[in-house]
GUZA-933068 format. One record per residue: x, y, z of N, C-alpha, C in turn; residue in three letters. Coordinates in steps of 0.02 Angstrom, whole numbers, plus 50000, padded with zeros to 5 digits. Example, Ala and Ser with C-alpha at 12.3 -4.5 7.8 and 13.67 -1.06 7.14 Angstrom:
# residues 2
506604971650390506154977550390506604983550390Ala
506424988850354506844994750357506455000250394Ser
***
This chain:
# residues 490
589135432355240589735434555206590145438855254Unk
590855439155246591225442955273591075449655278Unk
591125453955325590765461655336591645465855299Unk
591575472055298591995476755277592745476855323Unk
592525473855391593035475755438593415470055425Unk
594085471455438594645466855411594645460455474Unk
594175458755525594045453355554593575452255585Unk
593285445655583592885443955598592515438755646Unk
592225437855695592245431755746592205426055709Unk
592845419755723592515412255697592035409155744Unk
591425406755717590895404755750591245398655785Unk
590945395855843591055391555889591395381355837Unk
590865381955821590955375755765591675373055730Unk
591745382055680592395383555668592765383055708Unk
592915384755753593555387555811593505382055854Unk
593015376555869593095368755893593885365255856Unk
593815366355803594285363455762595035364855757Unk
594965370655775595775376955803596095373055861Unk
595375373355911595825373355975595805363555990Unk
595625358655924595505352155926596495349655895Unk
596645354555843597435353255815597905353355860Unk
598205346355869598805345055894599465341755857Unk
599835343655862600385338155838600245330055822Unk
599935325955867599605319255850599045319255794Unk
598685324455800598175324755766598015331955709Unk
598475333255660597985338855638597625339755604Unk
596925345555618596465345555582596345347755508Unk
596795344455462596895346155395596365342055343Unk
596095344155320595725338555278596125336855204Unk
596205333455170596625331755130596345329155046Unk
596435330455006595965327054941596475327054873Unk
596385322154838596815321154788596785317154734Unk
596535320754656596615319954602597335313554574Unk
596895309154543597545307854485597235308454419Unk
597575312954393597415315454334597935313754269Unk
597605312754202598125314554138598845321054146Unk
599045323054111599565323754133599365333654126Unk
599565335854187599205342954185599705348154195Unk
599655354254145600015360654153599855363154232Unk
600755364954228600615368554290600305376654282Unk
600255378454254600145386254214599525384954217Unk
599285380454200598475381954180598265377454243Unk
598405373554278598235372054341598255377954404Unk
598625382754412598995389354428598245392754425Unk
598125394654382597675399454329596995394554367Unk
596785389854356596215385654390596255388154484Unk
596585386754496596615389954572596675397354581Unk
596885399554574596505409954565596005411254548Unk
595565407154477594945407454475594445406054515Unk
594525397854533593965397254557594065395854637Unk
594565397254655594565397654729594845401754780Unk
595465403954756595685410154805595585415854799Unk
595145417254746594645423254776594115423054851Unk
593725417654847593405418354892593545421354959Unk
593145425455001593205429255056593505424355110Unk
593225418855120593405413355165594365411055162Unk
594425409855104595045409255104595495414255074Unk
595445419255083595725427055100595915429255170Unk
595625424755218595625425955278596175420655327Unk
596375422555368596685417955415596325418555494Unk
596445414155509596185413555613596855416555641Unk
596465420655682597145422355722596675421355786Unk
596925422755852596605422455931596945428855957Unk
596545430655972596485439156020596225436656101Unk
596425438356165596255436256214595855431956206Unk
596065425956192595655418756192595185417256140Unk
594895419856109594495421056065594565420955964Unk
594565416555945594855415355866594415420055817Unk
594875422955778594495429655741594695429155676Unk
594455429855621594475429655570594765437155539Unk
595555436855525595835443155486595945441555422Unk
595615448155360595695447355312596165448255298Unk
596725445255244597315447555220597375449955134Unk
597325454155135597075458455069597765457555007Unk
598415454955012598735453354990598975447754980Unk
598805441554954598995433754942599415432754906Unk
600105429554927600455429054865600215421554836Unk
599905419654795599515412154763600375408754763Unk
600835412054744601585405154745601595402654801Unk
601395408554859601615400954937600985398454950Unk
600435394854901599895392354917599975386154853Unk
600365385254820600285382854761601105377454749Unk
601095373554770601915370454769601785365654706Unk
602735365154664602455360254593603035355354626Unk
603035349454637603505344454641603465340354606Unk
604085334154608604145329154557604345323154620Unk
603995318354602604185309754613604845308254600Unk
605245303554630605965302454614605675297654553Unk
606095295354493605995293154440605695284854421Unk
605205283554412605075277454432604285275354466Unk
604245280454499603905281754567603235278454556Unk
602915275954585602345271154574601975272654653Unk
601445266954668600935268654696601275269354796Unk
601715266154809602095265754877602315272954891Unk
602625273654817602945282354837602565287654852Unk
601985286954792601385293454797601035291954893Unk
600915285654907600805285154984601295287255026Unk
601905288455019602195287555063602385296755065Unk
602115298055008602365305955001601425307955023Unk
601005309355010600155308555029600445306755111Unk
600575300255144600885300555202601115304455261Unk
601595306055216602125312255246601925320355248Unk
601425320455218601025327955221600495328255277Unk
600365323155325599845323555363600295324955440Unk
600795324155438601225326455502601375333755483Unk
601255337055433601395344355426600835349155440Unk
601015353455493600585361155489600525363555427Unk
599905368455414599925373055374600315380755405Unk
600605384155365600845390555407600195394855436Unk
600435397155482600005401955519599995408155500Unk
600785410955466600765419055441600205418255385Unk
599655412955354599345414655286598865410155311Unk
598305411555275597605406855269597815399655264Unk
597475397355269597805387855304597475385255248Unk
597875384455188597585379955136598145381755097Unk
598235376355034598805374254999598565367554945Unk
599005369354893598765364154825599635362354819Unk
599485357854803600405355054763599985350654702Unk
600345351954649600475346754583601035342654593Unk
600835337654576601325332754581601615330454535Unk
602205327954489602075326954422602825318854457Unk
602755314554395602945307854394602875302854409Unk
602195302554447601805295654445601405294254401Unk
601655287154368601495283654309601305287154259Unk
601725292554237601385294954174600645300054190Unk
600525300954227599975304654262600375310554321Unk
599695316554309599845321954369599385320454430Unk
599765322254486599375322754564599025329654558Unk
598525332454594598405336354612598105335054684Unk
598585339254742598135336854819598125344154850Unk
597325344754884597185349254911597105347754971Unk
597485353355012597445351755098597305359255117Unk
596675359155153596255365155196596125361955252Unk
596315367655299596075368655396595285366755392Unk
595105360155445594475360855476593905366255477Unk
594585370155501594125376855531593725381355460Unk
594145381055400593765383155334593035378755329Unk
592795374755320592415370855306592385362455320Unk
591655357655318591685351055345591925348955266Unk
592065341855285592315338455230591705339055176Unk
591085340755157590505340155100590655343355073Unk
590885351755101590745358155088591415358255040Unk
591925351355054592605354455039592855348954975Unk
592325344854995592435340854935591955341854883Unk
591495347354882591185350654822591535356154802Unk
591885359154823592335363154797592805360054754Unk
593175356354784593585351954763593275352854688Unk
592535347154686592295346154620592095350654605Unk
592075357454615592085364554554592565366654513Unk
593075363354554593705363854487593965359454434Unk
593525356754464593265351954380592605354754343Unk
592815351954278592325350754233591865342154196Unk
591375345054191591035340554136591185338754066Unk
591755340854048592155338753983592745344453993Unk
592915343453926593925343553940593695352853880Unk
594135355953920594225361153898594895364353865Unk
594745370753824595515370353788595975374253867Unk
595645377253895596295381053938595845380054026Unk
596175381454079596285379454159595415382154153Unk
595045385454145594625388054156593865390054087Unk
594235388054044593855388253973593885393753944Unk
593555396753866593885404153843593095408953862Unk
592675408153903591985409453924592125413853983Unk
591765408954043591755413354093592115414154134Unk
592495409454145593195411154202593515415254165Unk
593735417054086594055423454070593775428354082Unk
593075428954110592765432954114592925436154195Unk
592815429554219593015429454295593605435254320Unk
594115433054274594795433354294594915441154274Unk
594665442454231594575450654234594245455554264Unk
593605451354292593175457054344593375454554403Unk
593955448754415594425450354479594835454154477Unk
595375454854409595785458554390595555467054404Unk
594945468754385594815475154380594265478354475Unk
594395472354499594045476154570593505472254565Unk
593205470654545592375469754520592395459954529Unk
592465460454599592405453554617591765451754650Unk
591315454554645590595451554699590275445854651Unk
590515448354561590055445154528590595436454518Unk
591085438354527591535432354487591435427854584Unk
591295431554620591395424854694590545425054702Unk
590325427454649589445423154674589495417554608Unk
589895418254552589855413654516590045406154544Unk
590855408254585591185403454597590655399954665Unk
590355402754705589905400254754589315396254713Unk
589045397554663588505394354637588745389654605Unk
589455389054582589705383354567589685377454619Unk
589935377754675590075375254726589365374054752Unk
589015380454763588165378254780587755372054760Unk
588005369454669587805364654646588075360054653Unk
588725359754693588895353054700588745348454764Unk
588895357454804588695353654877587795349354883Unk
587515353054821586775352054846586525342454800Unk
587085342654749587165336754716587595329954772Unk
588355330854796588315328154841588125327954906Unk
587565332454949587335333054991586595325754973Unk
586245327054925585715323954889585965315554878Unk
586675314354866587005310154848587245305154922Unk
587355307854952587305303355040586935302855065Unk
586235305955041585925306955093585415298155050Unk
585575298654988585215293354931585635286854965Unk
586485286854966586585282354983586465280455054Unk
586445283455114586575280755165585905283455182Unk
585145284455156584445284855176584425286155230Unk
585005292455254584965295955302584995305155293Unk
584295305955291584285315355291584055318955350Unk
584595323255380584355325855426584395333155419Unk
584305336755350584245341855328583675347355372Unk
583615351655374583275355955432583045361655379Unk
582535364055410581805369655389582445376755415Unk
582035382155376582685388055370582635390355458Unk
582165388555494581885391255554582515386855592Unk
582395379055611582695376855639583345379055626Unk
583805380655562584335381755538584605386355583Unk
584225392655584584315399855614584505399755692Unk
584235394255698584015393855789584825390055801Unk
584875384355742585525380055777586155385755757Unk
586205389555722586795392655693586875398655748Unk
586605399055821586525403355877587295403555919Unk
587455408755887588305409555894588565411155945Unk
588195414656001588485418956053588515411456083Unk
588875412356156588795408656203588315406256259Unk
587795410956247587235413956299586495410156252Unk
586835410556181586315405856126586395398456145Unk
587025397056134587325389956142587075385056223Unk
587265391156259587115389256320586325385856329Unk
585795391556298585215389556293584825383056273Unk
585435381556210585155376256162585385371656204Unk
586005370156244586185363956289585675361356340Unk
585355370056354585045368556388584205364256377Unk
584125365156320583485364356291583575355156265Unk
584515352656267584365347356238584745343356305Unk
584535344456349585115339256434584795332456419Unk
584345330256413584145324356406584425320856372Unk
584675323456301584895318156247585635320356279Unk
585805325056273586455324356303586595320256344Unk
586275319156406586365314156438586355306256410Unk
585995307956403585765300756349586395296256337Unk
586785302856261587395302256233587895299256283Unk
587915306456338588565304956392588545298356407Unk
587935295556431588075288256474588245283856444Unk
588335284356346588395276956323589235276256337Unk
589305270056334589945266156375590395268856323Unk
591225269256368591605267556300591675262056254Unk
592205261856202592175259556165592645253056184Unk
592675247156199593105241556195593905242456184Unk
594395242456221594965242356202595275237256172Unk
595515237156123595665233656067596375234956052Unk
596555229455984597455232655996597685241355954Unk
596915244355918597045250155900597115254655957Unk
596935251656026596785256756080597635258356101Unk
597765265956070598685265556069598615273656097Unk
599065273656120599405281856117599635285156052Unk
599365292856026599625292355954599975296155969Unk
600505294255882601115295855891601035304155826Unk
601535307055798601405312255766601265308755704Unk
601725303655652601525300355617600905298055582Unk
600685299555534600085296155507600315289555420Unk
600005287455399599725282055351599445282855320Unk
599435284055262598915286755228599025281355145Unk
598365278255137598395274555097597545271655041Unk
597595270255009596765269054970596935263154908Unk
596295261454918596085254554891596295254854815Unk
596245250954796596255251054694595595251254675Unk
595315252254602594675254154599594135247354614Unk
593605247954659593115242154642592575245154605Unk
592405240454573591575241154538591235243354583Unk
590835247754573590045251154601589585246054597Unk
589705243254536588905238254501589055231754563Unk
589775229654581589685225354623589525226654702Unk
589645231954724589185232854768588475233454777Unk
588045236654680587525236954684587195230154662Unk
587465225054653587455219254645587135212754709Unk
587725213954770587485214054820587095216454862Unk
586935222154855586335226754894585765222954886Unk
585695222954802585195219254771585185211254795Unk
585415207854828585385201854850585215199254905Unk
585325206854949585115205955006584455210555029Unk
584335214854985583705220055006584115226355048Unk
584625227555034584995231055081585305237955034Unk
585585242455068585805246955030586595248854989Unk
586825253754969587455250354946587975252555014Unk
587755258555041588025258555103588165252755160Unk
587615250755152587305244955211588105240055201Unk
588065237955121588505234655108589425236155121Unk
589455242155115589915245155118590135244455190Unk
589685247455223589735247455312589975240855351Unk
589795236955302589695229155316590565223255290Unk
590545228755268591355225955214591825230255273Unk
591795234555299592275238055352592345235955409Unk
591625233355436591595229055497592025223355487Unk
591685220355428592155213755421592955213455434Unk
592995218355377593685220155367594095221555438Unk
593665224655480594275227055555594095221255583Unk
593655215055583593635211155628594085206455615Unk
594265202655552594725197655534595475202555561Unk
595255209655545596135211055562596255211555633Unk
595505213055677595865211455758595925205855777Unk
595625199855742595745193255761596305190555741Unk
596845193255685597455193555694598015194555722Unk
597625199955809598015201355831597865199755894Unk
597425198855894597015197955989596165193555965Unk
595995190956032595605185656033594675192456011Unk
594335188555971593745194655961593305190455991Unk
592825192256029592135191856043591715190755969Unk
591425186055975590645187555914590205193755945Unk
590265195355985589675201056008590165207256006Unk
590715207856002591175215355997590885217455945Unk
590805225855964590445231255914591015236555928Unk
591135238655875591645247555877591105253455850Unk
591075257855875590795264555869591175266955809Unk
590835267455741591075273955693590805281255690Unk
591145285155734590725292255732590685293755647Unk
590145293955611590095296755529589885303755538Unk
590085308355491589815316455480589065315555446Unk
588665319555471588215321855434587935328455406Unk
587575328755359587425336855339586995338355378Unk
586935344055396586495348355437586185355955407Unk
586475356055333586365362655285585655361555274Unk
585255368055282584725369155249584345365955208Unk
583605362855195583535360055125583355364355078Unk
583475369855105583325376755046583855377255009Unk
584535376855041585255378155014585255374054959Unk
585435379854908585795376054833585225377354783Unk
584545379354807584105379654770584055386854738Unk
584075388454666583975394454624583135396854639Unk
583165402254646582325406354637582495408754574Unk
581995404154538581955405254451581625412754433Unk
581445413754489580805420354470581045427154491Unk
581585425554546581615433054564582285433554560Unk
582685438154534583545440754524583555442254589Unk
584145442454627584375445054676584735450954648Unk
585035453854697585385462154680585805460054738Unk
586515461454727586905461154763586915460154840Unk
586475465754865586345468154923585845462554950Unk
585665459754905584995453154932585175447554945Unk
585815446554917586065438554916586175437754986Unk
585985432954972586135428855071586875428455074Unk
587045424655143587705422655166588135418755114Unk
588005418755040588245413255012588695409455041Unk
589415412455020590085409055045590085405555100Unk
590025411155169590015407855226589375404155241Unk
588795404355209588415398755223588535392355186Unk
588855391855123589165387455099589605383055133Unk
590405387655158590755383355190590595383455271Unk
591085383155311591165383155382590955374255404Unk
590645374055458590675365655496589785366755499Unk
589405362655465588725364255453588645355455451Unk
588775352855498588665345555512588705343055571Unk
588325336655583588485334555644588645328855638Unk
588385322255703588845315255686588425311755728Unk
588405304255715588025298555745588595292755761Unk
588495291655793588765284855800588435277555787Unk
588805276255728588705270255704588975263955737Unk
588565257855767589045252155771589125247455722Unk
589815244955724590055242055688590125235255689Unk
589625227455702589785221055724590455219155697Unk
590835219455719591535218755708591825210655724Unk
591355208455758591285200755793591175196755762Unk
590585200355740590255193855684590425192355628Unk
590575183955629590905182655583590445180355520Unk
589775177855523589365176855470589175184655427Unk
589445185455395589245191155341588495193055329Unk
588335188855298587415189455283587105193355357Unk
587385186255423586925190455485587295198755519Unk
587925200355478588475206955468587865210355441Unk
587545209955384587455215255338586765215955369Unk
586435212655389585655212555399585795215755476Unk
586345215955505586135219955570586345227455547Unk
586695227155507587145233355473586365238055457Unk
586005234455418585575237955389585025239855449Unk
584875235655479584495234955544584785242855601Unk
585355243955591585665248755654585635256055594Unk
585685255455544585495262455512585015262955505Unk
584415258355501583655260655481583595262555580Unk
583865260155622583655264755673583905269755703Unk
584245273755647584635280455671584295287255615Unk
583745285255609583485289155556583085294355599Unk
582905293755636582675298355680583065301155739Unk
583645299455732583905300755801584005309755792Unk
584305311555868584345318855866585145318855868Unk
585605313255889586405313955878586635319755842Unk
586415319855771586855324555744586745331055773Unk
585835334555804585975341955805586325340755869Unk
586375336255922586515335355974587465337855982Unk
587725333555942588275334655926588695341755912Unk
588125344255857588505349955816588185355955888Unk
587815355755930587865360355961588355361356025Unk
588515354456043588955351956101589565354256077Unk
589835354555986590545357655962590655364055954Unk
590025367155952589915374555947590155378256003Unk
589785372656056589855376456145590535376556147Unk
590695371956137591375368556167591955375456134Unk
591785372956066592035378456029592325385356068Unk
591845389256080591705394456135592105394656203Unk
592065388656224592515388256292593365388256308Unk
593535389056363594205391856367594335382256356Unk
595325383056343595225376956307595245371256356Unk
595265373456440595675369656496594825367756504Unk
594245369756473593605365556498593375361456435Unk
593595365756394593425360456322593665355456293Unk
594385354856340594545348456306594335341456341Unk
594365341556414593855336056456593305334256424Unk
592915339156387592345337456335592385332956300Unk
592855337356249592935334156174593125327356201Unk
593645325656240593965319256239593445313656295Unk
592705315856322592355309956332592175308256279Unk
591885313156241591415311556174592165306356125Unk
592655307656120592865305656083592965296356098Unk
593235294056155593335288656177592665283656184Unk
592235287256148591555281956128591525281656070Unk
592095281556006592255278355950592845278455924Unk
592945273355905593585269755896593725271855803Unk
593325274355760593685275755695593165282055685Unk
593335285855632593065291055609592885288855523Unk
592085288755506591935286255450591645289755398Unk
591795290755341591435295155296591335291355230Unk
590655293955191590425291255129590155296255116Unk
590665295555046590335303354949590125299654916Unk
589745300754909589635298654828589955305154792Unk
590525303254737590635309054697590165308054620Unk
590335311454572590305312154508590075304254479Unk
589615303054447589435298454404589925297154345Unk
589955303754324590255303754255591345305154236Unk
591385303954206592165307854237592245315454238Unk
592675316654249592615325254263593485325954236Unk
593465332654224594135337454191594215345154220Unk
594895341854254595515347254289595955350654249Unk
595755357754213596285360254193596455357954121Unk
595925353854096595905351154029596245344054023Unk
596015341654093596495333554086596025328154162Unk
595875323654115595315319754141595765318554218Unk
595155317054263595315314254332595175307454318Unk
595625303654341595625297254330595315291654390Unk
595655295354445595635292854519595495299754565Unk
594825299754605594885302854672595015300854721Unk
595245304254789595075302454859595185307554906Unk
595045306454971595015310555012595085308155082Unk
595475310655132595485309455202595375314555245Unk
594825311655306594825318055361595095314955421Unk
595185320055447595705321355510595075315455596Unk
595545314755614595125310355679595245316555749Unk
594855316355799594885321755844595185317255916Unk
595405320455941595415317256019596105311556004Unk
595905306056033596485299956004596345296655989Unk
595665297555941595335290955884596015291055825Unk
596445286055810596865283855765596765281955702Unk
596065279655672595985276655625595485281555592Unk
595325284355527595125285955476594965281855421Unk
594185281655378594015278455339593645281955286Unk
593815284255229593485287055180593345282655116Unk
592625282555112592325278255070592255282854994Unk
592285281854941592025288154905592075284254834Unk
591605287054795591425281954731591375289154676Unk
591525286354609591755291054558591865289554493Unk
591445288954462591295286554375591395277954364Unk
590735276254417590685270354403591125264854471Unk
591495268554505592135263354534591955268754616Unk
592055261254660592305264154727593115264654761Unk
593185269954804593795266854811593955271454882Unk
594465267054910594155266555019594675270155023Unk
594945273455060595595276055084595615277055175Unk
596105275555194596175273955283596825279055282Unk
596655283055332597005285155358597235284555447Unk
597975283755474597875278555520598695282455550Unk
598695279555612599115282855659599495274755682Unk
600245274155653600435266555645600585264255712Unk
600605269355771600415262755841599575260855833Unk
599265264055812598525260255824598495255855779Unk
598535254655688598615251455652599165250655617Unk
599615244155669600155243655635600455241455565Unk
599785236555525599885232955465599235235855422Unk
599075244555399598645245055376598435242155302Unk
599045240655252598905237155217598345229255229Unk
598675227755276598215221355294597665224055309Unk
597625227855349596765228055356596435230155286Unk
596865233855229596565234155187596435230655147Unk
596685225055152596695219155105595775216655123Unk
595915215055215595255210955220594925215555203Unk
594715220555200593965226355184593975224255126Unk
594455225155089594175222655008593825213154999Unk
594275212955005594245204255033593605202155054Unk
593255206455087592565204055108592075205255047Unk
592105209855008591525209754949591665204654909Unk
592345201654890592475196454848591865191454880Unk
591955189654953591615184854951590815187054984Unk
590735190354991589845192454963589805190654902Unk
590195191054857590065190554755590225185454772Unk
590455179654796590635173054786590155169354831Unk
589735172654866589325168554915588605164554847Unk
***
């Protein structure tokens, strides 16, 4: 948790992500509700409760001789964090993209903590709600369980219910906030530890760590970091030597511009349909529908190899397997609680590189290598490998860290993520979510973004894309879908 003094060092991890934001690329993560039709008052009232209290986003990064520091700002005005707009009249699914779009070429301000909500109101009879937070706050798990704390499990009469967020909102009101931001953390605790549990089910990849190992990787100084590089040169090396990635016609210079766009809903059951047909997982399948999908769309544009593979760097968790878990037996006392918050959010992940047969045009022999290349990344060390190499880097002045970042980056060609969200539907402010999604940011001059994410029954893909690398992203989104049709038709 944040100490008394009004700033604080951002750990290496964090501050990777500061000095990673450029104009081509910024590190904003992005997420967005379509919901029944929602008060702005009591949507208002939902965001003071359960989120801008927290210590984390109370704070902004500033840099003091080179160095990114966390200052608290003890006065928030919630209006310049909170924007209400309207759709021109009419407005349907092109507009909400093209406005979703147009928010990924924008900074957050620097005079205030780097996060921001807008309501949206006039698409189809339904409200937007989109949340955009800095990298540097937290990885996309940490931020899309938050996200789902401000929902509920059924529909309530007011933004927060007449229980405990009124409860909340007065022992913020009256000073007496330790108890209302351990509530709002244990909210969040359960989600992260539900979708943490939830990727790790779909993509039968856990690389969750013992509280020991935890302690050792979260080694903040530079003189720690240094150590651990030193303890892992082998795999590093390892990493360094694999080749780049194939230049292809995504291989572009990016421009400031981004794309931002997502699928219509598919069935879950039909992906779990196919899994079941092949012995494979629903990921496997999923992974396998993306390959497809970018391979028919580079063979649209340039000649493909059957043997071309693209690298998807995917995030993984790296949180504790203790985290999220209640001790039924013993109360804590204020003074006992762990790091909640900040062990909650910040960058507590690392990344593998997935290949992608992008070549192959037989599907069946697609999915069976698909499944074949994740059952052999189950042991790998990539992810701690990774998250300590961003830490270092983190740390370093930026004229040595960016030669870094940008080998590692040019050995994958898209940036890939899979949630499982919510089974059930969930309620914002007393008005069902109808549709989720979410996009994260690409580092270096990887152009293409892919967020997979599934939510009461239905999946649904969203690409985010930089239009010299993918000039016709609709098309490519056509074939990604396009390929499960015909798995179900095989």
């Amino acid at each position: 948790m944040l100490s008394d003094f009004p700033i604080d060092p951002v750990s290496g991890n964090d501050a990777a992500w500061l000095r990673l934001d450029r104009p081509t690329n910024h590190m904003i993560i992005t997420a967005m509700a379509i919901t029944d039709p929602l008060s702005p008052s009591q949507f208002r009232q939902l965001i003071e409760r359960r989120f801008a209290h927290l210590h984390r986003f109370c704070c902004r990064p500033v840099v003091h001789s080179g160095v990114y520091l966390w200052e608290q700002m003890d006065d928030i005005d919630i209006s310049r964090h909170i924007r209400h707009e309207c759709l021109p009249p009419g407005a349907g699914k092109p507009e909400l993209e093209h406005f979703v779009s147009s928010l990924q070429s924008l900074p957050l301000a620097p005079d205030r903590p780097l996060w921001e909500f807008i309501l949206l109101e006039g698409y189809e009879q339904q409200s937007v709600a989109i949340m955009r937070v800095h990298h540097c706050y937290a990885d996309g798990l940490a931020l899309i369980s938050i996200f789902a704390a401000l929902t509920d499990d059924h529909q309530v009469v007011s933004a927060g219910g007449p229980d405990a967020d009124d409860e909340a909102e007065i022992g913020r009101q009256s000073g007496a906030s330790g108890s209302t931001r351990r509530r709002t953390a244990d909210r969040v605790k359960a989600g992260l530890e539900a979708v943490s549990h939830g990727v790790e089910r779909v993509t039968h990849l856990n690389f969750r760590l013992s509280p020991e190992r935890y302690r050792w990787l979260k080694a903040e100084t530079l003189e720690g970091r240094g150590l651990q590089l030193l303890n892992s040169a082998a795999e590093l090396a390892r990493l360094a030597a694999l080749p780049r990635d194939p230049e292809t016609v995504m291989s572009q210079r990016l421009g400031e511009q981004k794309r931002a766009l997502w699928s219509s809903r598919l069935p879950l059951d039909d992906f779990k349909a196919v899994a079941r047909q092949f012995g494979a997982s629903v990921n496997d399948v999923l992974l396998s529908c993306v390959a497809g999908g970018l391979g028919k769309y580079l063979a649209e544009h340039q000649s493909v190899d059957e043997h071309l593979e693209l690298r998807a760097t995917v995030p993984v968790n790296l949180r504790p397997s203790s985290q999220g878990q209640q001790d039924s037996t013993v109360e804590k006392t204020a003074a006992q609680q762990p790091d909640d918050e900040d062990d909650l959010l910040g960058n507590q992940f690392g990344t593998i590189f997935i290949p992608l047969a992008v070549g192959l045009r037989n599907r069946v022999e697609r999915l069976y290598k698909t499944k074949h290349d994740m059952r052999a990344l189950k042991g790998s060390v990539q992810p701690m490998l990774s998250h300590i190499v961003i830490g270092a880097t983190g740390l370093m002045p930026t004229m040595l860290q960016q030669p870094l970042m940008d080998a590692f980056s040019n050995k994958t060609s898209l940036v890939l993520s899979n949630v499982p969200g919510s089974k059930e539907q969930r309620f914002i402010a007393g008005s069902a979510v109808n549709e989720l999604m979410f996009w994260v940011p690409q580092g270096g001059e990887t152009g293409l973004g892919i967020s997979l994410l599934s939510y009461n029954g239905f999946v649904q893909i969203g690409l985010l894309c930089d239009p010299h690398c993918v000039v016709f992203p609709q098309q490519l989104m056509k074939h990604i879908c396009g390929e499960l049709e015909e798995y179900l038709a095989a």
